[in-house]
N, C-alpha and C positions, 0 to 999 in steps of 0.2 A: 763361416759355416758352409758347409756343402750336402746336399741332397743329394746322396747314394739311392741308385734305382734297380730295382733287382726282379719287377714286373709283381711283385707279390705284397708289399708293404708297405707304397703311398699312402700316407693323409692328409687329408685337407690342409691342416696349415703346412705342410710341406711345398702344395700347390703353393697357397699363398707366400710362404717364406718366398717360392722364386718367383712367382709372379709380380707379387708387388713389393719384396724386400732385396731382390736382386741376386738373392742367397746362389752359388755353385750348382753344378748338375754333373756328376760321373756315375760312370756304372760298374754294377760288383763284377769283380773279375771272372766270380764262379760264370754268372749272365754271360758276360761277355764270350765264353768258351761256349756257352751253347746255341747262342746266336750263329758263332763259327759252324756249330756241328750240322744246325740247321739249314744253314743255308745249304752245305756240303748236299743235304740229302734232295735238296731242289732240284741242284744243280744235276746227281744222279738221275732222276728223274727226266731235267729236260733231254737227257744224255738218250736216255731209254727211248727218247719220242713219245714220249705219255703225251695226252691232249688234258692240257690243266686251264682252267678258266682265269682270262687275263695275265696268260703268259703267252698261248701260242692260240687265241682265239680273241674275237672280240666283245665289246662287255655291253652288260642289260641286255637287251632284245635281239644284240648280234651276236650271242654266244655260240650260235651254229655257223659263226663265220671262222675259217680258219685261216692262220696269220703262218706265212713260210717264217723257215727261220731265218734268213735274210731282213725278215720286217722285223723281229720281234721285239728289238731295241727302240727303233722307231715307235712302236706300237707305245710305250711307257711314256715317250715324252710328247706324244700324240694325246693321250688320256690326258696328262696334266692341264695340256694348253687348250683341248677343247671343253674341260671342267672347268677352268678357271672361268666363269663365266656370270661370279655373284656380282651386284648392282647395293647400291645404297651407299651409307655412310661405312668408314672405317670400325671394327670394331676396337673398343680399347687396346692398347699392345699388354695390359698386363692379358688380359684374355687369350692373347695369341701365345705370351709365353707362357700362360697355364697351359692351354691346349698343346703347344708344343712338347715341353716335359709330358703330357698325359701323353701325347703319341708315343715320344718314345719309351715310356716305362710300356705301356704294352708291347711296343716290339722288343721289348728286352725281354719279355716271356720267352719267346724261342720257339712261335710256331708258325713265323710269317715267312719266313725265305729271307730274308733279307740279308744283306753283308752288315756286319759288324760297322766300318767305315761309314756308311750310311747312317746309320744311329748316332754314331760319334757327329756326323757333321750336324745332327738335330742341336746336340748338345752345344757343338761349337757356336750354332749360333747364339743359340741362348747365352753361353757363358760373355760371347761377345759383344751382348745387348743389341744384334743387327733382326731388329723384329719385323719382319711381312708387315704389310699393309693390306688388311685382309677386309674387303665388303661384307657386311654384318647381313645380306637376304643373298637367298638362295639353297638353305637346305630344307630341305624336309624332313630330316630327320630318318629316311628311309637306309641305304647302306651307309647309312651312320652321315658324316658331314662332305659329302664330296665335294661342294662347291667352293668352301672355305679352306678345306686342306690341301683343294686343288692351288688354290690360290697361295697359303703358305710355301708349297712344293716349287711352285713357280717363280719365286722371289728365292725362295733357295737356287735355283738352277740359274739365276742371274737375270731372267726376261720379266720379273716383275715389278712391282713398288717396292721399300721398305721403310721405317721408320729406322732414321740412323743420326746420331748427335743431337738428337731433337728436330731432325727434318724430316720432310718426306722426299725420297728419290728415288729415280732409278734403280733397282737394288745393286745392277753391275756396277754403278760408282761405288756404291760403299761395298761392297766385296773387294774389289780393286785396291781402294783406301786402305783395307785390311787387312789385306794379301791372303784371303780366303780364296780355295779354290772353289767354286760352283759345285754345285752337286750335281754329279754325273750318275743317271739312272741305268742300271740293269737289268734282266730279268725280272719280272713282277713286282719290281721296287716301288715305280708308279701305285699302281695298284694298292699294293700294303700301307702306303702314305697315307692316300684318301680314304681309305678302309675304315669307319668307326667314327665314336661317339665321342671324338676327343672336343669337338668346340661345346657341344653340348653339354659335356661334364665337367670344360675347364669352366663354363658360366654359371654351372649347378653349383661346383665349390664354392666359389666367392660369393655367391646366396647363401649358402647354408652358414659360412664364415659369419658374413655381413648382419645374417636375421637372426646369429645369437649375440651379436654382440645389440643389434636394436631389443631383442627382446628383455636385455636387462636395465637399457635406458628407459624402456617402456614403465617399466617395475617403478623406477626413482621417477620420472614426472607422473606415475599414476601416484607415488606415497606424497608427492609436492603438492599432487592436487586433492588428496585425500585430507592433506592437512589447511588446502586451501580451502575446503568446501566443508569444515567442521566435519568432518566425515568422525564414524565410529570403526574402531578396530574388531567389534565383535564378530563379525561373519570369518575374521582369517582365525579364527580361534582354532588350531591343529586337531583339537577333540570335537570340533563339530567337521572340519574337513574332510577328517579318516574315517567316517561314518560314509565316507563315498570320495575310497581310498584309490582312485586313480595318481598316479606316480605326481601330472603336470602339475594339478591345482595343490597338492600338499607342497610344491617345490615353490609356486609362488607366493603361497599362502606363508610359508614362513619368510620368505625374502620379503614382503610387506613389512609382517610384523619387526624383521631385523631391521628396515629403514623409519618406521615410525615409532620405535621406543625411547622412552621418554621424553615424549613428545606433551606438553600441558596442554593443548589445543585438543589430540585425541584424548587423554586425560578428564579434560572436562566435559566434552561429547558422549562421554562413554555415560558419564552419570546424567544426562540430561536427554539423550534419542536413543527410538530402539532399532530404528534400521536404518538406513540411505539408500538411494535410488539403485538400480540392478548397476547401470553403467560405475558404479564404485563397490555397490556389493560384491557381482557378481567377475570381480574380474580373476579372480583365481580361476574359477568355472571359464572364462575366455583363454586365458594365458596362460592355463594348464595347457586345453587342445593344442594351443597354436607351441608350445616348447616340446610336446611329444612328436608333433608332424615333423619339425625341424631336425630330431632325433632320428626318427625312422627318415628322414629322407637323407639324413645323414649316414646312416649303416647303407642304406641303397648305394648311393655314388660315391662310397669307399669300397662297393666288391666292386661297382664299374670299371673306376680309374686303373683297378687291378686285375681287368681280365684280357681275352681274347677279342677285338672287335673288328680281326679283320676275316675276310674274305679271299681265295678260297683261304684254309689253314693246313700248313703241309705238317704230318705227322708221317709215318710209312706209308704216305702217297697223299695224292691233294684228294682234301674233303669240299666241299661247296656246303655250308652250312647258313645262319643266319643270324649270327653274333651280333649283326653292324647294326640292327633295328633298334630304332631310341626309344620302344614303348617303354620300359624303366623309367631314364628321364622323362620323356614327356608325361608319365603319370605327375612322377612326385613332384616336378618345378609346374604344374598344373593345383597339387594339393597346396603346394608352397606358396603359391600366387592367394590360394585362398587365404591361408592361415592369414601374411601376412598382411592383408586385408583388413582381416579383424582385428590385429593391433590396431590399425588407424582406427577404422570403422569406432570400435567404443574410446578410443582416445577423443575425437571428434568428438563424442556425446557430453566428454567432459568438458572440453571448452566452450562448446555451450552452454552448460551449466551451471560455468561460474563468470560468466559476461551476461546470464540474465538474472537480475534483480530480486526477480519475481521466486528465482530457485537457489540463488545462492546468498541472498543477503546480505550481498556487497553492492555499491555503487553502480547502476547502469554502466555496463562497459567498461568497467575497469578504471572508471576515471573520475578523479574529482568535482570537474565541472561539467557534468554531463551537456549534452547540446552544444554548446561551445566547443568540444571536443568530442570525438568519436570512440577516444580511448582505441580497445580493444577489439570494436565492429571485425572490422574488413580480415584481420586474420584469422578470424572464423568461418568467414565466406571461404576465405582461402583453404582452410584445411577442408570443408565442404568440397570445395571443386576436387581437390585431391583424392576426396576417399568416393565422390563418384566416378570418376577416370578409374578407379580402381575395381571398380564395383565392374566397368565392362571390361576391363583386363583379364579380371578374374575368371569369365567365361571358359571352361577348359576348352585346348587346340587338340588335344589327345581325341577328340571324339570325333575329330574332322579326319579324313582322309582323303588324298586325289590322285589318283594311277599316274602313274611317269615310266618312261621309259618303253611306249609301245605296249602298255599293260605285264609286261613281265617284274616291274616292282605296282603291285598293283593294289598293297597296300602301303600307308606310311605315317609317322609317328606323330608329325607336326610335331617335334621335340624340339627344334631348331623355336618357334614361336613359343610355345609354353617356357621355354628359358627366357628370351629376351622378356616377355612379358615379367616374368618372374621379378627379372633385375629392375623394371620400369614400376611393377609394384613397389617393390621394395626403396628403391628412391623417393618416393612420392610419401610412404608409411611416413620413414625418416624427418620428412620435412612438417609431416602431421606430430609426431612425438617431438618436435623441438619447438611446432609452436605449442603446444599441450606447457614444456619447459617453462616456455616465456609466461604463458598467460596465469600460470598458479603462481610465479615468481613474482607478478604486480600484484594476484589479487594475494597475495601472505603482505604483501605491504599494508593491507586493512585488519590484520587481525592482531588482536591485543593481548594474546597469551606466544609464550613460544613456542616455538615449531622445536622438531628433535633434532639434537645434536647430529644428525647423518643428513638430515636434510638441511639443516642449517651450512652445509660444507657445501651440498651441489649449490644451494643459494649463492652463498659466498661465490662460489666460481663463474656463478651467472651474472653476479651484480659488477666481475673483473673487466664484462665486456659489455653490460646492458645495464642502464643506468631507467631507475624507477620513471614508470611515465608519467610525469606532471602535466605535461602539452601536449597536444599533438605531434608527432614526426613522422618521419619516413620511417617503417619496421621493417623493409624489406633489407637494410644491409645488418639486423640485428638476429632477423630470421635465419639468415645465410648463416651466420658468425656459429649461431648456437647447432645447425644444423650439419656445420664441417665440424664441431666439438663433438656431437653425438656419434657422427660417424670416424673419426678417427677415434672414438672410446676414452675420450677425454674427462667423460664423469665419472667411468668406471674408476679408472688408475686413479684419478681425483679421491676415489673412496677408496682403494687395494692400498693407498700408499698410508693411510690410517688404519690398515689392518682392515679395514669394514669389506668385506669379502661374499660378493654377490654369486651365491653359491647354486650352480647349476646343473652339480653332478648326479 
């Protein structure tokens, strides 16, 4: 398969298809001719002596500095190497090759100057798996991501790191290796590279990806634990939901009741209690909000991926505008940080509540010989430590601001932080819903009516790799096992391939 880019109709799983499936990268030929046309009219321009920002002048707070034309080529590969200047750990390479495809579908718009040649070599890389090694701090989110694209641009041009065969090198070795030629900068090439929200949008998609597919694992360990805690089906009842007809909670409200039918455990709850605690009540009212925010933050960074985010943008002359700013992103992977929060946050109330005694009615801790064994203690604590990390994740960065540049970028998005955070919530959720998995999985081993045929399947699939706790053991390679299931979407397809169809449209 190949992902055709034409700057107007990226989607997310497109990002992902090439980020994390390897999937092709070309561009439509129409693009490609007006990329030509564009740059043509640059080039006019430099031709004329026009004074254009970051072609024949210097950038941020040296913008009244002007550059002969003798410098000006210098000046681009100047910009690259003195931005390259991010610190920390590498970000993931799918990250880089999301951001990269994002970069170049916006310069396939047609309003950056750039040579056609140049966008091709984006793609060359991509196609040829030679990914940057790009340090995860240093943007703020202000003219979009310059530290890290500086850093991609640099490993293009041969003087960086890259990840290549599964190493990390020099990039000129594996350019070499490849018989790739480096990228040679032109006219405002520089410039249009680092221009924009591409790191911040390629880590918004793989959140938005990632927290629909947790959001529906959420759904099956809350109907596991709803069966595990004698819970009642009456609150998802569709004619009391639409009485307070917001889209999220009628959407989870029935995907319960599709996972807990015919189920004898609710069956016989239904006739014996009239309600259950809010943490299993109320989780339509939770997991509606949190599948709308993911929705709208999804329409958000699908006009992103597809617009203008560079700086200046040459139309019948250059504009100096302010496209590259990540307030967008940094709102909604701010909102998203929240939502995703709140999946753990009442998942957690659940697992407390069926390892204490006192509220569920099962064996202290999950375990037959209580004192002698621990059972289930400590992965409670653990999904505790989890969803307090979260709790100061979730502080939004959007609200912060710090002038750079000699106060000429004198505000800025912290979008670069509200993203990383985002992904680091989201990790942490993941690992709270797979112990949530575990822990209704042993406590249904105490309950003496059956569970529904839809959860008896994720069962089954839980019990292929976690075997019921009689003793004590070590949980953490049992945790990991259910927590790489959830996240490759392993319960899900577990249940598509029976038709049972977790419906989220």
């Amino acid at each position: 398969m190949t992902v055709i880019i034409d700057g107007n109709s990226l989607k997310i799983e497109d990002v992902i298809n090439v980020a994390r499936k390897g999937e092709r990268v070309s561009i439509s030929e129409k693009q490609k001719n007006i990329i030509i046309e564009n740059r043509k009219k640059l080039e006019d321009l430099i031709a004329k002596q026009n004074i254009i920002y970051g072609v024949n002048t210097g950038f941020g707070d040296l913008v009244n500095v002007k550059i002969s034309n003798e410098k000006i080529l210098e000046l681009q590969k100047n910009l690259i190497r003195s931005h390259s200047s991010g610190v920390g750990e590498y970000f993931d390479k799918e990250i880089v090759r999301a951001a990269m495809l994002i970069r170049a579908n916006t310069l396939a718009k047609g309003f950056s100057g750039i040579r056609y040649e140049t966008v091709e070599k984006i793609i060359e890389f991509i196609n040829r798996d030679i990914i940057p090694a790009v340090p995860s701090r240093g943007s703020v989110g202000a003219s979009g991501d310059l530290a890290p694209l500086a850093h991609t641009v640099l490993s293009m041009m041969g003087e960086g790191k890259i990840f290549y065969r599964n190493m990390l090198m020099d990039s000129i070795h594996s350019i070499k290796d490849e018989k790739v030629e480096p990228l040679n900068l032109l006219e405002k090439e520089g410039v249009a590279l680092i221009n924009g929200t591409s790191f911040i949008s390629a880590i918004s998609s793989i959140v938005i990806h990632d927290s629909i597919n947790l959001l529906k694992n959420a759904v099956i360990g809350f109907s596991l634990t709803l069966e595990a805690l004698n819970g009642t089906d009456v609150a998802y009842n569709e004619h009391i939901l639409n009485l307070r007809p917001h889209p999220g909670q009628l959407i989870i409200g029935k995907n319960i009741m599709n996972m807990v039918r015919g189920s004898e455990i609710i069956e016989n709850s239904r006739k014996t209690k009239i309600q259950d605690a809010y943490s299993l009540r109320c989780t339509p009212q939770v997991l509606g909000p949190v599948y709308e925010t993911i929705m709208f933050a999804r329409e958000i960074v699908e006009r992103e991926i597809n617009s203008v985010t560079d700086n200046p943008i040459i139309m019948d002359k250059s504009y100096s505008g302010g496209n590259f700013h990540g307030e967008y992103i940094a709102f909604i992977m701010d909102f998203m940080g929240i939502a995703i929060s709140e999946m753990a946050n009442i998942s957690e109330r659940r697992i407390a509540r069926m390892i204490d005694s006192k509220l569920s009615g099962l064996p202290p801790f999950l375990t037959k010989e209580p004192g002698l064994n621990s059972g289930f203690m400590i992965p409670q604590y653990t999904a505790a430590a989890l969803v307090s990390e979260n709790k100061v994740l979730s502080h939004p960065s959007s609200v912060d601001s710090i002038p750079t540049s000699a106060n000429q970028e004198d505000h800025v998005s912290m979008g670069m932080w509200s993203s990383i955070k985002a992904l680091q919530i989201l990790k942490n959720a993941t690992y709270v819903i797979s112990i949530e998995m575990l822990t209704a999985a042993q406590a249904l081993e105490f309950r003496k009516h059956e569970m529904s045929p839809q959860n008896k399947i994720i069962y089954d699939k839980i019990r292929e790799y976690v075997k019921p706790l009689e003793n004590d053991r070590p949980l953490n390679p049992e945790i990991e096992k259910i927590f790489d299931m959830v996240r490759k979407g392993e319960f899900v397809r577990e249940l598509e391939l029976r038709n049972i169809i977790l419906d989220f449209s």
